[in-house]
ZAKEPA-873380 format. One record per residue (C-alpha): residue number from 1; residue in one letter; x, y, z. Coordinates in steps of 0.5 Angstrom, whole numbers, plus 2048, in hexadecimal, padded with zeros to 3 digits. Each point is the difference from the previous one (the first is absolute). Example, Ala and Ser with C-alpha at 12.3 -4.5 7.8 and 13.67 -1.06 7.14 Angstrom:
BEGIN
PAZA/k/r/c1/c2/c3
PAZA/1/A/819/7F7/810 $
PAZA/2/S/802/807/7FE $
//
This chain:
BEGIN
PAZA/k/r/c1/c2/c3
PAZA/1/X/800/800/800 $
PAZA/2/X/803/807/7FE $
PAZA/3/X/7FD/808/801 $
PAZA/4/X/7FD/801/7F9 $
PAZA/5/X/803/806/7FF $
PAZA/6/X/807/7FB/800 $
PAZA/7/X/7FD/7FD/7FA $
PAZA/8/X/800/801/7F8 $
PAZA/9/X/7FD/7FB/7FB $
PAZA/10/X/801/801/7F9 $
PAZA/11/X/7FC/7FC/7FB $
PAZA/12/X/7F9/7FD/7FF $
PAZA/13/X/7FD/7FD/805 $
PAZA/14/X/7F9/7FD/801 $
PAZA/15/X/7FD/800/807 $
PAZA/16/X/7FA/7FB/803 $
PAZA/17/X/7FD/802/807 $
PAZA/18/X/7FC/7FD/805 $
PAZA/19/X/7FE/801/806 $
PAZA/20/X/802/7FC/807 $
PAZA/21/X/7FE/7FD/806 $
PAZA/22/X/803/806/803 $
PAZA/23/X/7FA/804/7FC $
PAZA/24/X/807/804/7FC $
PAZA/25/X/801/801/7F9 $
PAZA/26/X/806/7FC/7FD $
PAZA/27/X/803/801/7FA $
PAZA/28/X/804/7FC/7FC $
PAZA/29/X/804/802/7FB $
PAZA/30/X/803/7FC/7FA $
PAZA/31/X/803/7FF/7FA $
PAZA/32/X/7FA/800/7FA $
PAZA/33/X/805/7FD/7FB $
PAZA/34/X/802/7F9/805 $
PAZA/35/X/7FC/801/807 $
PAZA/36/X/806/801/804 $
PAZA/37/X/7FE/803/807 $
PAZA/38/X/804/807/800 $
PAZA/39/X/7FC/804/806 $
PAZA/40/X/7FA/800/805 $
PAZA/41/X/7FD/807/804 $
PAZA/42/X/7FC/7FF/806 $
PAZA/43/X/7FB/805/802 $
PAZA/44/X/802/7FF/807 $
PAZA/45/X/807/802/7FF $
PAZA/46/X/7FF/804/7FA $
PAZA/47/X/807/804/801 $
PAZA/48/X/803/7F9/7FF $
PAZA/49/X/801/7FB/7FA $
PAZA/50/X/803/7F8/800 $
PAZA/51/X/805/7FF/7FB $
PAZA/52/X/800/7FA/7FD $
PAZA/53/X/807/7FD/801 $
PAZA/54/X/801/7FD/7F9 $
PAZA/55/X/7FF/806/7FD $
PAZA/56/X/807/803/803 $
PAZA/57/X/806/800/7FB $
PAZA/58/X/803/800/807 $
PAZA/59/X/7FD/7FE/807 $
PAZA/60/X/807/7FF/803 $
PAZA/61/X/800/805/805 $
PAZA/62/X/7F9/7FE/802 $
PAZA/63/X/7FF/7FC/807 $
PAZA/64/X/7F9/7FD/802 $
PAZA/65/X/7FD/804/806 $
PAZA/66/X/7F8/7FE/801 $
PAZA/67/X/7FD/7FB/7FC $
PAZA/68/X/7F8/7FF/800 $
PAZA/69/X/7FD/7FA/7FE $
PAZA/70/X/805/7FC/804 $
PAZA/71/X/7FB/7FB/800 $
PAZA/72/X/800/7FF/7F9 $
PAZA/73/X/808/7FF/7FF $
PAZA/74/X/804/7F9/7FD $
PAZA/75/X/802/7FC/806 $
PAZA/76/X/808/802/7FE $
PAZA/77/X/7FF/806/800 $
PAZA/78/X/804/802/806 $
PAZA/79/X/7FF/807/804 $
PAZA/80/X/806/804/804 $
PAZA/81/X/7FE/801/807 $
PAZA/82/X/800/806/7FF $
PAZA/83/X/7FA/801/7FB $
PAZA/84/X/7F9/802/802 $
PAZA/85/X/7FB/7FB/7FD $
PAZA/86/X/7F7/801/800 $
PAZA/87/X/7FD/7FA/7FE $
PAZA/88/X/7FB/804/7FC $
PAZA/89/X/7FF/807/7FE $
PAZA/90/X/802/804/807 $
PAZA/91/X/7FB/805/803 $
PAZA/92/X/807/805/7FF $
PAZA/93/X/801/805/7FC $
PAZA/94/X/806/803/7FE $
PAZA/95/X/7FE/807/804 $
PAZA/96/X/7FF/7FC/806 $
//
């Protein structure tokens, strides 16, 4: 998750929204030419936006520090101790 005033896409994107368990607005963003995942926005963060990881030339200076939907993870899929983990969507927010 990153400030969306850090982040600039360029390009065509398609986007699918819907609405969640939670009563936010999701929006994902994808590329129309193949549906590679790109971006998603959440109405109850609306100053920030996950980045999928795929779509990074270079992640390497990126170290996990929350996971959401820890519940859904591959079972070797190992976390540090150090990352703060919600099995589903979180009640938080980033403002708080």
């Amino acid at each position: 998750m990153f400030p969306a005033s850090a982040v600039s896409v360029h390009g065509r994107l398609s986007e699918f929204r819907y609405v969640s368990d939670r009563r936010s607005e999701v929006t994902k963003a994808f590329c129309p030419t193949c549906g590679s995942p790109v971006y998603g926005k959440n109405t109850r963060a609306p100053d920030h936006i996950t980045l999928t990881l795929g779509t990074m030339d270079d992640a390497s200076g990126l170290d996990v520090e929350v996971v959401i939907f820890e519940r859904d993870k591959a079972g070797w899929d190992q976390l540090g101790d150090s990352v703060v983990c919600f099995a589903t969507q979180p009640d938080w927010t980033p403002e708080g």
